[in-house]
Each structure stands twice: as C-alpha cells, then as structure tokens.
C-alpha positions as CSV (number, residue, x, y, z in Angstrom):
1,X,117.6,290.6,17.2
2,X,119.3,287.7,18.2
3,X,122.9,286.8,20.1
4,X,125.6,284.9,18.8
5,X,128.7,283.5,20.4
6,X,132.1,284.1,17.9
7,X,135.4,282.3,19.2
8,X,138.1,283.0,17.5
9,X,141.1,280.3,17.1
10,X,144.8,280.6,16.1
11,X,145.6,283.3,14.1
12,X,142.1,285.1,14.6
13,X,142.5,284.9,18.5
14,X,146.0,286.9,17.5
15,X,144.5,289.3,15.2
16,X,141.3,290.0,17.2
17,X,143.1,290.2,20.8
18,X,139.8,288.4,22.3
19,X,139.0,284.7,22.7
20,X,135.7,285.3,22.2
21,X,132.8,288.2,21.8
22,X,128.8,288.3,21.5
23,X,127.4,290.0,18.3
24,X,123.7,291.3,18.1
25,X,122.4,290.4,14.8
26,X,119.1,291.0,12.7
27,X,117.1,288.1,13.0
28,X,117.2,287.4,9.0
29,X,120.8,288.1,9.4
30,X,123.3,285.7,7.1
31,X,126.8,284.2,7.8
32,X,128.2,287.1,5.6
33,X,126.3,290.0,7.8
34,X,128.0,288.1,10.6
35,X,131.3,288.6,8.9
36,X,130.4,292.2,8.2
37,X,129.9,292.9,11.5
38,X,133.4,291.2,12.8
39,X,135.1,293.2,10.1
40,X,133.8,296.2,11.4
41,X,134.6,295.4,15.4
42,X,138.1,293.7,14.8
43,X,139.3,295.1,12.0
44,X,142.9,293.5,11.9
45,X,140.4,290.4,11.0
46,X,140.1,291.5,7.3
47,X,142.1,291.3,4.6
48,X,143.9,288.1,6.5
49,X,140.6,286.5,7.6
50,X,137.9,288.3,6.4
51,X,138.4,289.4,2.6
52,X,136.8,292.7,1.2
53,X,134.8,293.9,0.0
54,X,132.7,290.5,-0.5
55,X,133.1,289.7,3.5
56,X,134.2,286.1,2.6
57,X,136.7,283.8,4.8
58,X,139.9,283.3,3.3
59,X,140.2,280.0,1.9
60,X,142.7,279.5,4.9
61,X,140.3,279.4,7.5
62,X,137.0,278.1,8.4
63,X,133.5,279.3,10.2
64,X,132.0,276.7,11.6
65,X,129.4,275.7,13.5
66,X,128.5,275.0,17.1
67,X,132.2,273.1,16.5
68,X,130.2,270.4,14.5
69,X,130.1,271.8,10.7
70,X,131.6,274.2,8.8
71,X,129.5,277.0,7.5
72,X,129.8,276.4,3.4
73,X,126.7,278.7,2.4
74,X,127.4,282.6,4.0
75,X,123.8,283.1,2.0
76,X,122.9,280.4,4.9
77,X,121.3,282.4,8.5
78,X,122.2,281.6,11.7
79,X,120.3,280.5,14.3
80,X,119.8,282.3,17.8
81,X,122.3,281.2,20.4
82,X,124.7,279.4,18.3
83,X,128.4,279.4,19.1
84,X,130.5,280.1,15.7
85,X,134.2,279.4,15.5
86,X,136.8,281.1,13.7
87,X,139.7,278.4,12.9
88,X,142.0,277.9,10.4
89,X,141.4,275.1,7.9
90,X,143.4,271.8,8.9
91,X,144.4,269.3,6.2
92,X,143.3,265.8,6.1
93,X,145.5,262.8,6.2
C-alpha cells in the first residue's frame, strides 16, 4: 500500500467539505483507482467532478501533479507520497 496526499481546489474543496485527505492505495494502483476511491469517500465529487461510471475528471477540471503537471494518462500509476491536486482547468491567454 502506499499514501497519497489529495487537495481539493475551488469547486471540489465545496463539494468535498475538506481541503485536503490521505487515501491508501494498492501499490499498482492508477490515477482512475484514485478517482474511484474519491468517488466512493466524497461522493458529492461525482457526476460534477468525477464522471461515472468511467471515474474520469470532467473536462472542467484537472488532476495534477505534485502542482507541476497535469495527470493526462488515468492508465498512468502514482507514485508513493505524491501530493495530487484537484483544480478546475484555467484558460490560457
């Protein structure tokens, strides 16, 4: 098993009622078990954030990465220790 950090931004922060939480996750774990596993503790996340029944982020709103990249690949695993962020997408300009 390892830990992960989950911060959730904007509208997730609202929907969630938490700034942030720990999840346990398999070791071989992917992005989209991590979603899974948000779905299941926050609920209000899906449907707005997380869309069923494929557990992927609405096109809205981003997963990124230790606040450096954005997760693009939910086939992709995380790594132990790593601090994911739940924010909505920002245009460019």
């Amino acid at each position: 098993m390892m830990k992960l950090i989950v911060e959730f931004l904007g509208p997730s922060r609202r929907l969630a009622q938490t700034r942030e939480t720990t999840l346990e996750v398999a070791d071989q774990a992917t992005f989209r078990d991590v979603l899974c596993q948000l779905a299941t503790r926050y609920p209000a996340l899906v449907g707005t954030i997380i869309l069923p029944p494929t557990f992927e982020i609405s096109p809205a709103f981003m997963l990124n990465i230790d606040g450096r990249q954005a997760v693009d690949d939910l086939t992709a695993h995380p790594a132990e220790g790593q601090h994911l962020i739940i924010m909505v997408m920002e245009a460019g300009g």
